[in-house]
C-alpha positions as CSV (number, residue, x, y, z in Angstrom):
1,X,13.3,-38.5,-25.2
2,X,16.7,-37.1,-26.6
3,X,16.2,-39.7,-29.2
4,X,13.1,-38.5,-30.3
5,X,13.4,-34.9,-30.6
6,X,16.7,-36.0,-33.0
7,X,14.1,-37.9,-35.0
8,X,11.5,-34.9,-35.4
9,X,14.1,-32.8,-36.2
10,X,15.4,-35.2,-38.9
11,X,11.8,-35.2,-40.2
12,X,11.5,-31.3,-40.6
13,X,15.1,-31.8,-42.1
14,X,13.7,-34.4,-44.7
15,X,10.5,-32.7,-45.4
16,X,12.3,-29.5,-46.5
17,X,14.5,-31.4,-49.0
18,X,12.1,-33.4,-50.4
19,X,9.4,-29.9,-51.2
20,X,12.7,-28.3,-52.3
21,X,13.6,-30.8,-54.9
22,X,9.7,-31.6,-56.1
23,X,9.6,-27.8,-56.5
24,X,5.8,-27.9,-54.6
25,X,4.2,-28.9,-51.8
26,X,3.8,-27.8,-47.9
27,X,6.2,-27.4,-45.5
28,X,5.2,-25.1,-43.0
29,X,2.2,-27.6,-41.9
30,X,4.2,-30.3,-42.4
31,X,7.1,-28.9,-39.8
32,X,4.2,-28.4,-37.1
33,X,2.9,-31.6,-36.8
34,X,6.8,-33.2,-37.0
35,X,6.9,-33.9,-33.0
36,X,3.2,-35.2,-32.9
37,X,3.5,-37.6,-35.9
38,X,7.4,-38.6,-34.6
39,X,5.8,-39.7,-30.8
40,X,3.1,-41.6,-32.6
41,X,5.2,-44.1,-34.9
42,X,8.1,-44.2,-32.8
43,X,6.4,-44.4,-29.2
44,X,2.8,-45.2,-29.5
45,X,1.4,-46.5,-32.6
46,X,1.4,-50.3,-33.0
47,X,2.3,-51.0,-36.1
48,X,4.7,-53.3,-38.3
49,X,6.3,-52.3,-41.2
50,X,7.2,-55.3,-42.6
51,X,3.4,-56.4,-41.8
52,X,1.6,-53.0,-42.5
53,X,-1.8,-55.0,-42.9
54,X,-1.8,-56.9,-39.6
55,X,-5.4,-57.0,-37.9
56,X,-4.0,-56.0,-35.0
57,X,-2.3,-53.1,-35.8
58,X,-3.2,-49.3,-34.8
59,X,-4.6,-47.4,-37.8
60,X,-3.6,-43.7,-38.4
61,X,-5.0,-41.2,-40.6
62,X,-3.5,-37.9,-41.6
63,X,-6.7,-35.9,-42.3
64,X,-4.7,-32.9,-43.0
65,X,-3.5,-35.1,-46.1
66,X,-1.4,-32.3,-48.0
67,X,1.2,-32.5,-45.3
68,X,1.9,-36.2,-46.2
69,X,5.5,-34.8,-46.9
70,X,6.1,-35.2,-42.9
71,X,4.0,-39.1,-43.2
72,X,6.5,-39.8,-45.7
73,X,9.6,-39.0,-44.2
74,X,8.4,-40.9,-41.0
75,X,7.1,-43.9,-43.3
76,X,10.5,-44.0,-44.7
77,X,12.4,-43.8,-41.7
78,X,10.4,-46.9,-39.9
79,X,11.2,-48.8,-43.3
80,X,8.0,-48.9,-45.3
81,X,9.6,-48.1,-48.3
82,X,13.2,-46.9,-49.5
83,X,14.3,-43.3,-48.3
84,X,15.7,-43.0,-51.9
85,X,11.8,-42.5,-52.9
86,X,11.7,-38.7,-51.0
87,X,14.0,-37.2,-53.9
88,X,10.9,-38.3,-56.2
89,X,7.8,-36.3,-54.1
90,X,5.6,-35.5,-56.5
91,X,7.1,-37.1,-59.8
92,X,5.1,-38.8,-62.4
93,X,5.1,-42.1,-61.4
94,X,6.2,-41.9,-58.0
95,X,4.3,-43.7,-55.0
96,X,4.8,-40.5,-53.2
97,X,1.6,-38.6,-54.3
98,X,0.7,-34.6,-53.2
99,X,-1.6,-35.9,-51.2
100,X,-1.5,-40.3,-48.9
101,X,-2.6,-42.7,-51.6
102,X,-3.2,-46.1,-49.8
103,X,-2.7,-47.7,-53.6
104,X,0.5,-46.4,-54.4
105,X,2.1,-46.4,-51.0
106,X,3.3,-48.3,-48.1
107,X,1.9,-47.8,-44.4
108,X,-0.8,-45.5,-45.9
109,X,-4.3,-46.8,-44.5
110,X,-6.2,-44.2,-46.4
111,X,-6.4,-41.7,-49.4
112,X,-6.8,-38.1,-47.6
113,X,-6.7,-34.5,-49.4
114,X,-10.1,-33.6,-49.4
115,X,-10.2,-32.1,-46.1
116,X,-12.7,-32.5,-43.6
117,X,-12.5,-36.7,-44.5
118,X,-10.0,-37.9,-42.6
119,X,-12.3,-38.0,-39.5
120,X,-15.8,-39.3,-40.8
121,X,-13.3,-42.9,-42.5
122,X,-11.9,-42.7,-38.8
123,X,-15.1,-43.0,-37.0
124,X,-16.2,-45.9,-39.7
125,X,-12.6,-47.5,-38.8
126,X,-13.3,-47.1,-35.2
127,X,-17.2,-48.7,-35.1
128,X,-16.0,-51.1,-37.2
129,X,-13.3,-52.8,-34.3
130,X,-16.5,-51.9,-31.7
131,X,-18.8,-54.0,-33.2
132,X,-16.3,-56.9,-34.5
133,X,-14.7,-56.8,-31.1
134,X,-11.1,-55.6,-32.4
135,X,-8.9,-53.9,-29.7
136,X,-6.9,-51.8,-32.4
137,X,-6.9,-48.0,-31.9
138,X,-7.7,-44.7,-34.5
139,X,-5.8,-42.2,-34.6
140,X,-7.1,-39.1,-36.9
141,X,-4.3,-36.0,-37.2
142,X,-6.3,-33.1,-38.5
143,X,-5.3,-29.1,-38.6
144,X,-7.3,-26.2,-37.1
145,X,-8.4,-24.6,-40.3
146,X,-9.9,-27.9,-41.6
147,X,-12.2,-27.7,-38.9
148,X,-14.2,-25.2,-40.6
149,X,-15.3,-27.9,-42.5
150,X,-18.7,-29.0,-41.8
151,X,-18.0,-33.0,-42.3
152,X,-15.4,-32.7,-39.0
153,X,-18.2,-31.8,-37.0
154,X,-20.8,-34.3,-38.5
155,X,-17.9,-36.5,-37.5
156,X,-17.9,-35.6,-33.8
157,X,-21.6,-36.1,-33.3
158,X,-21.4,-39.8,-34.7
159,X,-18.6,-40.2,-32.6
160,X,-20.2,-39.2,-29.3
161,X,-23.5,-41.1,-30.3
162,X,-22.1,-44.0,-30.8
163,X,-19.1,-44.1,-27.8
164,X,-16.2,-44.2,-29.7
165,X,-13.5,-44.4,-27.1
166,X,-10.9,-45.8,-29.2
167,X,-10.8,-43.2,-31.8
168,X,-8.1,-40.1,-31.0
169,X,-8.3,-37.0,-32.5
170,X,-5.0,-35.3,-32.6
171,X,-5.9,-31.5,-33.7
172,X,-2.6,-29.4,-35.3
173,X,-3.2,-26.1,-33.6
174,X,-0.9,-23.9,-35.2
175,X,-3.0,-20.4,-35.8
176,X,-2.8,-20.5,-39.7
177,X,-4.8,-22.0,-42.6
178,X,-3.9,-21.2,-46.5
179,X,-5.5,-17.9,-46.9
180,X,-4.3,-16.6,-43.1
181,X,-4.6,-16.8,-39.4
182,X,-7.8,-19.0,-38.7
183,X,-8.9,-16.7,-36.0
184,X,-9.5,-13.9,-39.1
185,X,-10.5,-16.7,-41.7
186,X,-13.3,-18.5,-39.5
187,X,-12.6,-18.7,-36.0
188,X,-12.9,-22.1,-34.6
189,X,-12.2,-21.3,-31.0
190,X,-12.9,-21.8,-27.9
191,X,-12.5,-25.1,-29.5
192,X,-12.2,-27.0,-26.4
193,X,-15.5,-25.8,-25.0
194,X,-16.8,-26.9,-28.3
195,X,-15.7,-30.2,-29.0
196,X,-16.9,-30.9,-24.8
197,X,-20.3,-30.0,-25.7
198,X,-19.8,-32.2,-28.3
199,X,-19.7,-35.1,-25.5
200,X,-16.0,-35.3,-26.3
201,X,-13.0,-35.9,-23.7
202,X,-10.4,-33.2,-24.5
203,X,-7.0,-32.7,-23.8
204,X,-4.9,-29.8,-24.3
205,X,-0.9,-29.7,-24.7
206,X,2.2,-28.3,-26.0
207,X,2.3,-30.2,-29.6
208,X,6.3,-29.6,-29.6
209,X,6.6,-31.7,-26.2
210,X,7.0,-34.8,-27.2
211,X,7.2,-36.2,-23.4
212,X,3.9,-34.4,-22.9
213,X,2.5,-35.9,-25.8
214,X,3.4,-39.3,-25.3
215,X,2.2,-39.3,-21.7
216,X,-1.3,-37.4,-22.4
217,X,-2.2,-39.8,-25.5
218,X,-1.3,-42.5,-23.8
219,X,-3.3,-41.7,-20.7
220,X,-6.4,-40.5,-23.1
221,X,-5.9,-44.3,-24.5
222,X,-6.6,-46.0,-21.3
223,X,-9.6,-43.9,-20.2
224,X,-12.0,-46.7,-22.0
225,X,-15.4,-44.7,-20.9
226,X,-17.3,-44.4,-23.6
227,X,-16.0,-41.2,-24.8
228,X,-13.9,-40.2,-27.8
229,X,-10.9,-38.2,-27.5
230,X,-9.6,-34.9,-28.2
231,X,-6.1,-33.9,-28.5
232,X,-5.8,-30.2,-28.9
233,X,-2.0,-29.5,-29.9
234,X,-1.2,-26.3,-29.7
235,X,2.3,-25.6,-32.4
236,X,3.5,-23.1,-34.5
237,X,3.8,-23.4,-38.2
238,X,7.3,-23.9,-39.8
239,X,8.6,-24.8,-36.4
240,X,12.1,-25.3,-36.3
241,X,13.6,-22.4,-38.6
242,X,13.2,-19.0,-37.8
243,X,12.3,-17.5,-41.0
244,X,9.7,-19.8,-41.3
245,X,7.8,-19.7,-38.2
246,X,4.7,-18.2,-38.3
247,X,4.9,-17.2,-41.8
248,X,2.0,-18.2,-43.8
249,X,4.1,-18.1,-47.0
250,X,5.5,-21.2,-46.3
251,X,2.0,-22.9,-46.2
252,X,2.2,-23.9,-49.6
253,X,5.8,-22.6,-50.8
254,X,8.7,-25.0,-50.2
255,X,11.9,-23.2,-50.0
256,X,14.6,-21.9,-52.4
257,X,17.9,-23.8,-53.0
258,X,19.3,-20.9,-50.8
259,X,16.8,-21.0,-48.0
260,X,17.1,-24.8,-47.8
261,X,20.9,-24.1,-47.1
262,X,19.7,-21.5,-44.1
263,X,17.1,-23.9,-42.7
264,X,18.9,-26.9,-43.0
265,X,22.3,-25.2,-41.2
266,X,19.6,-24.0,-38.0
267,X,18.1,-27.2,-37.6
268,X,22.0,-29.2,-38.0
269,X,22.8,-26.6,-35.2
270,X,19.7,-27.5,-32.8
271,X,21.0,-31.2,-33.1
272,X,24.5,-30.2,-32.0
């Protein structure tokens, strides 16, 4: 998995340059779901890039849609589009919008932002291949503070009613929403005991292990019994850079020219 764990940290490395240069956007969610979304594309997820609308293809959603930053940097590194298109995040004209934009984009099945919508598209997505007999799989990445919204839990109950074992929920655990820690904004926990009485299987792991979160979506995947699954992540936010880490500033604040420099020089050092 050495391979891997280079690419995730090439991601964080990306998404940190690109927020830099567009001046805006999120980094310190975007650096906590790096190993999850790296494990998907590069391990999991069938997809095609050069065929990004091939029936049988896996579809993924990033609920938590204003850390596409991390999408794109993946996106661009399986060759959906050119990597020259991260220095223009957030540009007039660019195809790579604040928030996924499946018109403007390549590999992006849906336009997220509006959190708390990711889910509900992914249980249509999901019904849809049960009742026409499709094998594909759903995979819905959403954070812990958007499950305050109402709509996620809407979303569970269809999802248990109607048995939809192919959809995967991959929940971003990392303690912090935009205003502070979600255990002081609206705590969501004991979210596993939760989302079970929701007639949901769950899973919890470390989301920065990417051989544990290869192996326990994988094995969620095959259990075909009528349940949907629940991938509780547990992360921290800005992973990867000390200053960063757990340090809600960073929610919504890319870094300074100077910081960049720091950040950049401790993740260059993990690789060596």
């Amino acid at each position: 998995m050495t391979d891997l764990k280079k690419t995730s940290n090439y991601i964080r490395r990306e998404v940190l340059k690109m927020t830099t240069i567009a001046g805006s956007g999120h980094p310190g969610g975007s650096m906590s779901m790096a190993d999850i979304i790296t494990a998907l594309y590069f391990n999991i997820l069938n997809h095609d890039p050069k065929n990004s609308k091939s029936n049988g293809r896996d579809t993924f959603i990033l609920s938590k849609g204003h850390c596409a930053p991390a999408l794109y940097a993946v996106l661009g590194e399986c060759g959906y589009f050119s990597k020259d298109e991260f220095k223009k995040l957030r540009k007039i004209g660019s195809m790579l919008q604040g928030h996924p934009d499946s018109t403007t984009t390549p590999g992006i099945e849906v336009c997220t932002g509006s959190l708390g919508n990711g889910l509900s598209v992914g249980c249509g997505v999901a019904a849809s291949c049960k009742i026409t007999g499709n094998n594909r799989k759903v995979y819905v990445l959403l954070g812990d503070g958007e499950c305050n919204e109402g709509q996620v839990w809407e979303a569970m109950m269809f999802a248990a009613h109607y048995k939809l074992d192919n959809l995967i929920a991959i929940i971003d655990l990392n303690g912090y929403q935009v205003d502070g820690k979600t255990s002081e904004i609206m705590n969501i926990e004991p979210l596993d005991k939760k989302l079970e009485a929701f007639n949901w299987e769950v899973f919890k792991i470390n989301g920065h292990n990417i051989e544990e979160i290869i192996s326990t979506i994988k094995g969620a995947v095959k259990r075909a019994n009528g349940y949907p699954k629940a991938i509780i992540a547990k992360t921290i936010k800005g992973k990867g850079v000390s200053f960063m880490e757990n340090e809600n500033k960073y929610h919504g604040t890319p870094l300074k020219k100077n910081e960049l420099e720091l950040a950049l020089s401790e993740l260059k050092a993990e690789v060596d």
